[in-house]
Each structure stands twice: as C-alpha cells, then as structure tokens.
N, C-alpha and C positions, 0 to 999 in steps of 0.2 A: 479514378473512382467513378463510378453509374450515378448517374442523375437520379433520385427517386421522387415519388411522388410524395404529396403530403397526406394521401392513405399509407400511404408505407413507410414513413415514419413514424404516421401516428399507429400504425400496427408494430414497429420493433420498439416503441418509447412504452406503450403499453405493456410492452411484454418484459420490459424493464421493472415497471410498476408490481406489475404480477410478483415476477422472482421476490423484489422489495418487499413487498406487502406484509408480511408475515414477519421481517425483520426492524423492528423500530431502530435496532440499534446501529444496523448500515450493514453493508456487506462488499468487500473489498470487488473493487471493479472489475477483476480477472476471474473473482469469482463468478458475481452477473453473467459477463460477459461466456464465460464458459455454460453457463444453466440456458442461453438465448436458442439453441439448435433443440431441447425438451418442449421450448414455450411457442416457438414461432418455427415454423414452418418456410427453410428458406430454399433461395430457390440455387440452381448450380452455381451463376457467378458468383451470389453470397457467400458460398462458400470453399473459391477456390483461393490459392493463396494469392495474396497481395503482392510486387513485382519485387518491394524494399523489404520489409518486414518480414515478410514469410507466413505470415498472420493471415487468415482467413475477412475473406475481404468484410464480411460483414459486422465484423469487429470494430473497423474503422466509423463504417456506419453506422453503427449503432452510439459512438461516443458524437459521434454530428450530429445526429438526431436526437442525442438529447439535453444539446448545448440550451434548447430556448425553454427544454423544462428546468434547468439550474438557474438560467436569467429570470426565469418566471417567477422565482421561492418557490418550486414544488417540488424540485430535488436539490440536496446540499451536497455537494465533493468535498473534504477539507483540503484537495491539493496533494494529499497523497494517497490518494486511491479507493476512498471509503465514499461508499455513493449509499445516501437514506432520502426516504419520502421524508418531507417538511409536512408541518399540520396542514398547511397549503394545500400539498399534494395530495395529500390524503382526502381532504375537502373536493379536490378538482377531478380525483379519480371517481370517486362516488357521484356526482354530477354529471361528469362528462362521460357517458359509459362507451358512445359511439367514438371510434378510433381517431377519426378525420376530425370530429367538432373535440376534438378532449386534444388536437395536437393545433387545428384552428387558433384554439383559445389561448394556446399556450405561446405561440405565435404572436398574438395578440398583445398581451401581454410583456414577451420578452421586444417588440419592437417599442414600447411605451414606457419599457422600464430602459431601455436604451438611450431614447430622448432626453429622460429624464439624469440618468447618470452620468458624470462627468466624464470624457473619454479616457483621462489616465487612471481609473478604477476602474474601466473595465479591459485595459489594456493589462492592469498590473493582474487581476486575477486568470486572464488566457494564459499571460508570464507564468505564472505559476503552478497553471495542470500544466503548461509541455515542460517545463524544465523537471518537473517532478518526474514525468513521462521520461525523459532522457536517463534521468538520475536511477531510476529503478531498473532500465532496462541496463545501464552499465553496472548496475551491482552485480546482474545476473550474467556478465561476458566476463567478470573477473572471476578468478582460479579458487580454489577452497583456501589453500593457502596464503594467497592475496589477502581474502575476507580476512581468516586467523590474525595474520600481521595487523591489519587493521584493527580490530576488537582489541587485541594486545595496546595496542600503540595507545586506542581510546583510555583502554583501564588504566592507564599510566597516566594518559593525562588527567585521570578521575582520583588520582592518586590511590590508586590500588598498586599492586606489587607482583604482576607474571613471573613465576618460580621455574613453568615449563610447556613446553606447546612440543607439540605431536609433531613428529620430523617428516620434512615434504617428502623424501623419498621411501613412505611409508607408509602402509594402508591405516587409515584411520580405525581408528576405534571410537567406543562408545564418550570417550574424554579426548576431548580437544586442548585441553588450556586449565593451567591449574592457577590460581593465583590467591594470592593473602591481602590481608588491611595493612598488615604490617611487612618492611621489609625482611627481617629474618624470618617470618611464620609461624612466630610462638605466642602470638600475643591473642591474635584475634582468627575469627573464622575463617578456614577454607572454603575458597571456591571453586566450583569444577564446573567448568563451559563445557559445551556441546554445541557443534555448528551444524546447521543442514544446509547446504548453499545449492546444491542442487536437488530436483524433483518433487514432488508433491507438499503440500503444506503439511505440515504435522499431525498426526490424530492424535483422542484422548490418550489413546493407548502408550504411544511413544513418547507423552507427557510422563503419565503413570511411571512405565519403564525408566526412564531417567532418572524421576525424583528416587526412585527403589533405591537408589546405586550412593544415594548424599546419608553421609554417616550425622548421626546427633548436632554433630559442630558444624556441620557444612550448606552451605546455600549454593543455590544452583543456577546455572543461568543458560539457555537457550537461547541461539541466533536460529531464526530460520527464517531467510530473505523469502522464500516460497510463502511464506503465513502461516498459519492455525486454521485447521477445518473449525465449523461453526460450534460444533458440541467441544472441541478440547478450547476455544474463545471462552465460552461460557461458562467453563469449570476452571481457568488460568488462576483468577482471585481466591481460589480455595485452599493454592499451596502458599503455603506462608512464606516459605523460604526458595521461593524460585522468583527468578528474574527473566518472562518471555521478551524478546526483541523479535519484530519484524521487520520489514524493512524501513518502514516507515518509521518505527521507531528508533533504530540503529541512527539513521539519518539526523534524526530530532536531535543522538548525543552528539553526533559528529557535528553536526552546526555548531552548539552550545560549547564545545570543546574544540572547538576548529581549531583558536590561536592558541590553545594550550599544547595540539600535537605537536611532536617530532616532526622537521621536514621533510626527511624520508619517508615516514608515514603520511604524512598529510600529502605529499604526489601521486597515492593510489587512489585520492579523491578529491583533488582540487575544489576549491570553492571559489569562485569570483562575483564582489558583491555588485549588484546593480542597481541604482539610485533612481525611484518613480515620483515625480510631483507630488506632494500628500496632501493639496490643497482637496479639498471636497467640495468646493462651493464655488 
C-alpha cells in the first residue's frame, strides 16, 4: 500500500464526512466506501485493484485514514460496518473546513486519546473491525445454500420449526424456507424466508414485492448479507410482519445462539471465543 500524505488523507476522511453528512443514522461501510470515486477524485493507483483482495486499492486507504477520525470521537464504527459522524464530528467538520488542519486535528487528538487509553481497549476495539472484516467477507464466499442451512439451523435453535427449504439442485424462487412456531404448523403463523446472498443490497421495491406474496397469517422474513439500500432501510419499520436481516444482523443471532446450534450447523461458522483484560484503569 502507497505512503499518503496528511493532505491526502485529510482529502479521503473528508470525503467520508461529506457522503456521512446528510446521514445521522450511519451508513454501512461498503456503502461510503462505494460513493468515494463520485466525492474524491482518485488518482490511477487508488484505483487499481489490491494484490489480496481484489478490492480497489483505495478502499484500503480510505479505512487507514480514518482510523484517527474514530480514535478522535468524530466518527463511530459499531464493529460491524455502520460508520456515523459523532456530534464531535459534526463539531469538527464545521470548524475544520481546510482538509490538512480538519485531519491535523484529528491527529491530534487520536495520538492524546491514545496516551490516555489503556492498551487492551484499544487493542480489543482493532480485535473487533478486523474479525468482523473477516466474518462478513466469509459470509459472502459461502454458497446460497450454505447461508439457507444456516438460517434453518438458526430458526431451530430459536425454536421455530423449518417445514421446507428450496432443493440445492434447483433454481431458487421467490420462497426459500418455510417454517411454523409450532412443530405440526397448525397452531401459530407461517413464515416464508427469502435469501439474497449474492449481489446488490435490496431496494424498496424488492421489500414491497416480497411482503405482496405473505398471506393474512404470515410474517415474513429477509436475509440479505448485501444489505438494504438507504430508502428501503428507512421504510423496513413500516411492515409490521417482516423480519430484515443483514449481515450484521444474522451475525448478532448467530453469536446469541451459537451454543444452541446443531454442530453440523454451527461448522459453516465457527466461533472461537477470545479473552481481553477488562481492567480500564
């Protein structure tokens, strides 16, 4: 990876800023990360691909550059991919207009907030963007049917009751997985999954389209490791009876149900826990 200058960070952390601005609520890191080639102006290396990855090199940089705005409190990551201005930031964006003094500052700041924090806090937070970074990227190397099994495996350990899932040797339809509350399926509501595991995050419209197809008694539920575009995020809370998962979210049940899986299930996602000093002081 290219050496950059501290104008040229403080030119792609702004241009972070920018995309953010307009979103209080945060906006998923691949999203930013995708909107960086409309805001900033990069130059060929930036944008050839990386040797590992295959990722456009200045994706990498841009997640460097704006390690010492999250050290600073000007921007929050929760660890799985959602990146929002802090009132901080929004404070230091308004102040700091010029590139260099607004990435300076931040600088500043994240070297004093360093001194100041114990090193297994901020070793335990790096722990947790790259494993999260690992975790999202193997969700997206495993097979549609992989995911299926897994969601299955989850709803089971959630004690729900999978009736039927879409046969691997066979093109998908609009219904992936059927499942009840109850083991026979006379007692309480149907549910009908739909998985998206590969390509684009979901729009309204493919929200809309799915809920159409859930009869009176049924609730609905959505994987889609890719995400939610921003307009179908902000209307998700309007269907009563749908259930969206992202990645991030899928993750959150799979921890919380980790020891409850199947072990044949719980091999297409290993968890291994790891133990950080919790001393703060």
């Amino acid at each position: 990876m290219p050496n950059i200058t501290i104008e040229r960070a403080g030119e792609l952390s702004r241009s972070v800023f920018e995309i953010l601005w307009n979103h209080p609520a945060g906006l998923k890191a691949q999203d930013v990360l995708a909107q960086i080639p409309r805001i900033a102006k990069l130059t060929e290396e930036e944008k050839t691909p990386a040797p590992n990855s295959g990722s456009p090199r200045y994706e990498k940089i841009v997640r460097i550059a704006v390690i010492p705005l999250a050290q600073a409190g000007w921007l929050t990551k929760d660890g799985q991919g959602l990146w929002h201005i802090t009132r901080e930031g929004y404070d230091a964006g308004s102040q700091f207009t010029n590139a260099r003094e607004f990435y300076k500052e931040a600088l500043r700041l994240y070297d004093q907030r360093r001194s100041a924090i114990p090193e297994n806090v901020m070793t335990l937070e790096a722990a947790q963007e790259i494993s999260w970074a690992q975790i999202r990227k193997y969700l997206h190397r495993l097979s549609a049917h992989e995911m299926l099994s897994m969601l299955a495996g989850l709803l089971r350990a959630m004690d729900y009751h999978p009736a039927w899932m879409a046969p691997q040797e066979k093109q998908r339809g609009r219904i992936d997985l059927v499942a009840y509350t109850d083991p026979l399926g006379v007692k309480g509501p149907r549910i009908l999954v739909q998985i998206k595991h590969k390509g684009q995050a979901i729009t309204l419209e493919g929200v809309k389209s799915f809920v159409s197809m859930l009869n009176p008694n049924d609730y609905g539920m959505i994987l889609s490791v890719a995400g939610f575009t921003n307009e179908a995020g902000q209307e998700l809370g309007n269907f009563q009876k749908l259930t969206a998962l992202d990645a991030a979210a899928f993750f959150k049940l799979w921890e919380t149900y980790y020891d409850q899986l199947d072990e044949e299930v719980r091999r297409l996602l290993p968890l291994k826990a790891v133990y950080f000093l919790a001393l703060t002081e």
